[in-house]
N, C-alpha and C positions, 0 to 999 in steps of 0.2 A: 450425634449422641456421644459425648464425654466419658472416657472411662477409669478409675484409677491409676495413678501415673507407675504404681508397683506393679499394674501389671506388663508380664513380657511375652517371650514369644514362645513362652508353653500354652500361653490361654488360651481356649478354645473360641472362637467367634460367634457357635451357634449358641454358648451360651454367656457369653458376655454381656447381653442386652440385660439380666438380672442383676447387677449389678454396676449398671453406666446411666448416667441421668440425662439429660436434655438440657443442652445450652446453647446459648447463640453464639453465632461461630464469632462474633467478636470478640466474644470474651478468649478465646482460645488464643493460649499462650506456645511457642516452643517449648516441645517436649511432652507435650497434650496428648495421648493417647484415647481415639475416635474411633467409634466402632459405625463403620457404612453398611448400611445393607442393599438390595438389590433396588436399581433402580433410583438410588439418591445420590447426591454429589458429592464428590470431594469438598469440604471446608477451606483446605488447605494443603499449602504441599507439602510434602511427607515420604517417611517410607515403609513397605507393611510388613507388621508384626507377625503376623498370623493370621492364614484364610489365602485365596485365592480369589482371584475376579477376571474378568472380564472388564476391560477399559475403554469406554468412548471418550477417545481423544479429542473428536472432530472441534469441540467449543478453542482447545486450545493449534492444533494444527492443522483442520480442516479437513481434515481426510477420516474416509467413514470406516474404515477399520476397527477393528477392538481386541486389539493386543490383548494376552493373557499375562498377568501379574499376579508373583508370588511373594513368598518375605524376602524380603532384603531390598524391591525393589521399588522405586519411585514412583510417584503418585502426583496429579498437579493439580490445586485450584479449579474449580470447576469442570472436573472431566467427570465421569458418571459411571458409578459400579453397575455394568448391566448382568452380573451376577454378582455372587457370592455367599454370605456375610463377610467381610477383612477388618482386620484390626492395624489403626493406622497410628504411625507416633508422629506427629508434627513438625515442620521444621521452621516454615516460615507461612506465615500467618497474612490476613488481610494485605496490606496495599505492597509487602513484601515478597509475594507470595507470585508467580508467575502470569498470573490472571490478572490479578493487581497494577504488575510490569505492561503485560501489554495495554492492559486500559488504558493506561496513562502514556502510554506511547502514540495510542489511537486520538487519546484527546488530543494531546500537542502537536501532531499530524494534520487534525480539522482544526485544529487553531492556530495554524502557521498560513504565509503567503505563500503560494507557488512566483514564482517572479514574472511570469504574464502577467498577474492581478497588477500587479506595478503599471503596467500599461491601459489596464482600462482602470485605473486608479486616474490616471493623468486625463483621458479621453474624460470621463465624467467630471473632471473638474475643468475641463474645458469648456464639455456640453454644455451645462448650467450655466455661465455666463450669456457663453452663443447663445441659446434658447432666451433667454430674459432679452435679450437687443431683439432675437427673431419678434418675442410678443410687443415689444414696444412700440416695434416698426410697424408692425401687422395693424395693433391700436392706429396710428399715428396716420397711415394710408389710408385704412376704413374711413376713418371719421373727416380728410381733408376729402379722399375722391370716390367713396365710395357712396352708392347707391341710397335713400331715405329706406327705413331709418339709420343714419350713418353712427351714432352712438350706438344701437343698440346692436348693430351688426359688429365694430370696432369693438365691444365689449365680447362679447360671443367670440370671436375670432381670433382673440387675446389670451382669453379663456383655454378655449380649444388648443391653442398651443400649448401652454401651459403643462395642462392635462395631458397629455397625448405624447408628449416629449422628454414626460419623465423619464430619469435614465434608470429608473430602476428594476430593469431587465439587465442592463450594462451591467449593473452592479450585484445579481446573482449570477452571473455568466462564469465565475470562478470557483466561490464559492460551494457553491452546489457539487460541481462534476469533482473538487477538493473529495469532499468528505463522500461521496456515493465510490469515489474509488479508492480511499483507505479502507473501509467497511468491506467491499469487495475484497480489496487484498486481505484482510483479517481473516475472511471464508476460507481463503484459499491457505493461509498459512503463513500469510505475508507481512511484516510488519514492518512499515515506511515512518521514517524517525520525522520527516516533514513535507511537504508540498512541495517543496523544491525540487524532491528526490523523482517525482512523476516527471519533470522535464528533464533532468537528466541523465535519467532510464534510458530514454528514447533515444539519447545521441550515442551510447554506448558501441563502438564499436572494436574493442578487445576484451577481451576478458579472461583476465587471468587465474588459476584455479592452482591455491598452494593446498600442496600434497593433503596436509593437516584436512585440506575441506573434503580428500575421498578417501582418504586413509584405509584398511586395512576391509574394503566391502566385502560383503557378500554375495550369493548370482543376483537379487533383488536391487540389491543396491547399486550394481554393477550396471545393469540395466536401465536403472534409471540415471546415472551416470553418461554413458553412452548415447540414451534418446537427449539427453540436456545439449551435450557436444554437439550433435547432430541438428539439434533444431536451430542450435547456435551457427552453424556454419550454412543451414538452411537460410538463414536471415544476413548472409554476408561478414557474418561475425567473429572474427579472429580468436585462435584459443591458444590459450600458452598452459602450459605446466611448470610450475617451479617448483624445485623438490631440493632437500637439503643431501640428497645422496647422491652417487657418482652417476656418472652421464649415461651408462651400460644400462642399468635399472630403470632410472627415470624416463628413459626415452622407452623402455619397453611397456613399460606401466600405460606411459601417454600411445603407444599402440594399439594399447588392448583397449585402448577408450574412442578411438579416432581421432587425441586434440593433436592440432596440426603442430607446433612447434614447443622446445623445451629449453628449461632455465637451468640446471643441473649445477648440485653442488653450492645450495647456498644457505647461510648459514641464517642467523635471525637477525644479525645484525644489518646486513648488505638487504635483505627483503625490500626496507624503505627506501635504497638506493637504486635498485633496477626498477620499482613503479615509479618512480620520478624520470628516469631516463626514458621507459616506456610514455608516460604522459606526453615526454619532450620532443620522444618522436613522432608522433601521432598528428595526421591533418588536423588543421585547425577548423572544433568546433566536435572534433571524433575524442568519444573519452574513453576512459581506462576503470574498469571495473575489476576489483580484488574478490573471491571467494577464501575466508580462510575463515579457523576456530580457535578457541583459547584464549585467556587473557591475556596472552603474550604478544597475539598478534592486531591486538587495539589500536596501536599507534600506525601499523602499517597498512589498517584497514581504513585509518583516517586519510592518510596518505593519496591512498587513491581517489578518484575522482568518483565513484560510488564505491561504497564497501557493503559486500554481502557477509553477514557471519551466520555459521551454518548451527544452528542449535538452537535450544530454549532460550528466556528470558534466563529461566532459575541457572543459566549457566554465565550470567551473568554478561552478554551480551548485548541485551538492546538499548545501553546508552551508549557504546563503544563505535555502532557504525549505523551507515545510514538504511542500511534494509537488514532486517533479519530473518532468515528462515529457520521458520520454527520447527520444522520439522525435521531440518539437516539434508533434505530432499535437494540436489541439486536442478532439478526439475525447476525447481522455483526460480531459478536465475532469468529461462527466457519467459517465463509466465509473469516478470515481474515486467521484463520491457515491454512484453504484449499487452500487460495493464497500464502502463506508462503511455504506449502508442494510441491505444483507443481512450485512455484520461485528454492528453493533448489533442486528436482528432474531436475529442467531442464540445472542448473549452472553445475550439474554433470556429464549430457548427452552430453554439451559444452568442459566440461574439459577433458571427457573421449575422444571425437572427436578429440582436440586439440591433446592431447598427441599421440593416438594411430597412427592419422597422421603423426605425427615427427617420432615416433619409424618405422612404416615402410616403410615412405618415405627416409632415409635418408643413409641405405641400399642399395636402389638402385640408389641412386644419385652416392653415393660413387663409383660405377660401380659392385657391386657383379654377375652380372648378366653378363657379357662381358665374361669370360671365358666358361661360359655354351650357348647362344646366338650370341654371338658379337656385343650386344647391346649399345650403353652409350646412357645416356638422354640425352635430347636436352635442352639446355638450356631456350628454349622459352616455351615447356612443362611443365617443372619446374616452370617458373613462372606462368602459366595457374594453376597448382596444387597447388600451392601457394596459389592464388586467392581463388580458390576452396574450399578449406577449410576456409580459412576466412567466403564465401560466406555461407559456410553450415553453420557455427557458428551464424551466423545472421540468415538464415532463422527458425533455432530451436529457438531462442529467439523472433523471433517475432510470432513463434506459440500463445506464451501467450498471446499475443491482444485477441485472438479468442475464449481462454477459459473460460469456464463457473464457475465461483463460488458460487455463490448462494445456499443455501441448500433446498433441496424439501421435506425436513421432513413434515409432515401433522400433529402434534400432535396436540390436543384439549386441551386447560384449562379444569379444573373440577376443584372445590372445595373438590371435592372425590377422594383418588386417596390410589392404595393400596399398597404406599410407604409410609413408615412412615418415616421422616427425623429424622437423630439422631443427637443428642445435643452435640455440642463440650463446654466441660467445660472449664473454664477459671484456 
């Protein structure tokens, strides 16, 4: 609901509705002053006038909380006043607007290749050929040695291949488990700039964490800070801290969190020059991930071999690197490889399907079984078995809606901790 743009942040909310008309949030311009009541969504992002609410974030970060919000304070695209009335003033509107940002990050995420697909890209342009010789041959056998009636069996048995060896199980094997784990990660807060980014989640094994990404927490955020480190060193995962202050601070800060070693003393220019050194040391095939925020720190987020940046779209973030957390939650760092590990474990379980289907379906299309039985397929079973497999390729891919990633680490901040972080010199 639309309401005079004179009004400010004396208006009252409970009675604003007398005076604000009904429009479609298209039309809604910056600077548009919205009056939400209980229970309906944000149009736009914003910030509020006047009133208080109550905020269900979860559409945009996935978490079931509902922060309270007053004037002065932001509002995003599709989150839901689950009280109030508040008076909101507009800032950025439709595809501008934070909801807007992640859509269109989610879409170009399901409509990118992971670079496995590249490999059964190749395999089914293989199959197809192979399969056409398999039917020719199969024809070609039936009809010179095969049993009366030899045409009508060579026909059938041609057929049956055909049918049965289409690869288009192969060719949802990526596809599928692509888009069921960007969607997942949205749930959770996650937002993967492409398909790529799911295989190289998984090889990650450093991760680096500038100051910018824990800056200035509180015991909550502290905590979740702490369980992140921990879950990360749970899984073998190296943690550095690089902090732009003297070596005395930085190492205590990285104390009070458990990350094992520290970068101290660097400025924003050298940032791009120690993750490139770090990448250089690193085994081959072990990559280097960055956590940092700001538009400052874009090019060093490119830098690295995945880049997390900790905050909304509306902060301008989600073209800048390759995962975003939308919530700032460092948490999401190992929830995104544990999305990453079970995306790649399940593309496998797809592809193993796929193939091991073809190889020994296509045996008994050919009729191998007719001299021991007197059997030939039936051509309608075939394509039943066809389906079949297609159908199982999709039901394993949409296991992943269901799965859980979130980590249940329970670690505690302390100030105390009897890890002493050691100093990486420059």
């Amino acid at each position: 609901m639309s309401c005079p743009r004179h009004s400010d942040d004396r208006t009252d909310p409970s009675t604003a509705a007398e005076y604000c008309t009904d429009v479609d949030s298209d039309a809604l311009t910056p600077g548009d002053i919205v009056l939400v009541g209980p229970g309906e969504s944000f149009p736009a992002d914003g910030s509020i006038v006047a009133g208080e609410a109550l905020i269900d974030e979860s559409a945009i970060n996935g978490q079931g909380e509902s922060p309270l919000r007053g004037p002065g304070q932001r509002v995003h695209a599709g989150t839901v006043a689950s009280s109030g009335p508040v008076l909101v003033r507009c800032t950025k509107v439709g595809r501008h607007s934070t909801l807007g940002g992640i859509v269109d990050v989610a879409a170009k995420a399901q409509n990118s290749k992971a670079p496995v697909q590249r490999l059964t890209d190749i395999i089914s342009r293989i199959v197809v050929p192979v399969v056409m010789l398999i039917a020719i041959w199969t024809f070609a056998i039936w009809v010179v040695l095969g049993p009366q009636p030899r045409l009508s069996h060579a026909v059938v048995t041609a057929i049956n291949v055909l049918i049965i060896a289409c690869p288009c199980a192969l060719g949802l094997v990526t596809p599928l488990s692509v888009s069921a784990s960007v969607n997942l990660g949205a749930a959770n807060g996650i937002l993967l700039s492409s398909a790529k980014v799911l295989q190289r989640g998984a090889r990650i094994r450093t991760v680096v964490l500038d100051q910018s990404a824990i800056g200035n927490v509180d015991e909550d955020d502290a905590h979740g800070t702490a369980s992140a480190v921990k879950s990360l060193h749970d899984r073998g995962i190296r943690t550095i801290l690089m902090g732009s202050g003297e070596s005395t601070s930085t190492v205590e800060e990285a104390r009070r969190f458990g990350i094992e070693e520290v970068i101290a003393s660097v400025n924003q220019q050298d940032k791009k020059t120690w993750i490139k050194r770090l990448i250089a040391e690193s085994e081959p095939g072990d990559l280097v991930a960055l956590a940092s925020d700001g538009f400052e720190n874009a090019a060093v987020l490119n830098s690295a071999d995945v880049g997390f940046a900790m905050g909304s779209g509306a902060d301008g973030m989600l073209q800048s690197s390759d995962v975003t957390l939308v919530n700032g939650d460092l948490r999401g760092i190992p929830n995104t490889i544990r999305l990453c590990e079970i995306t790649i474990r399940n593309i496998r379980e797809n592809f193993i399907w796929a193939m091991a289907f073809n190889l020994l379906s296509i045996p008994i299309a050919v009729g191998v079984l007719y001299p021991f039985t007197g059997w030939l397929l039936n051509p309608v079973i075939a394509a039943v078995a066809m389906a079949l497999s297609s159908l199982c390729v999709v039901l394993n891919a949409h296991r992943l809606h269901h799965q859980v990633i979130r980590i249940t680490a329970n670690a505690q901040p302390s100030s105390r901790s009897t890890h002493e972080p050691r100093l990486i010199e420059g």
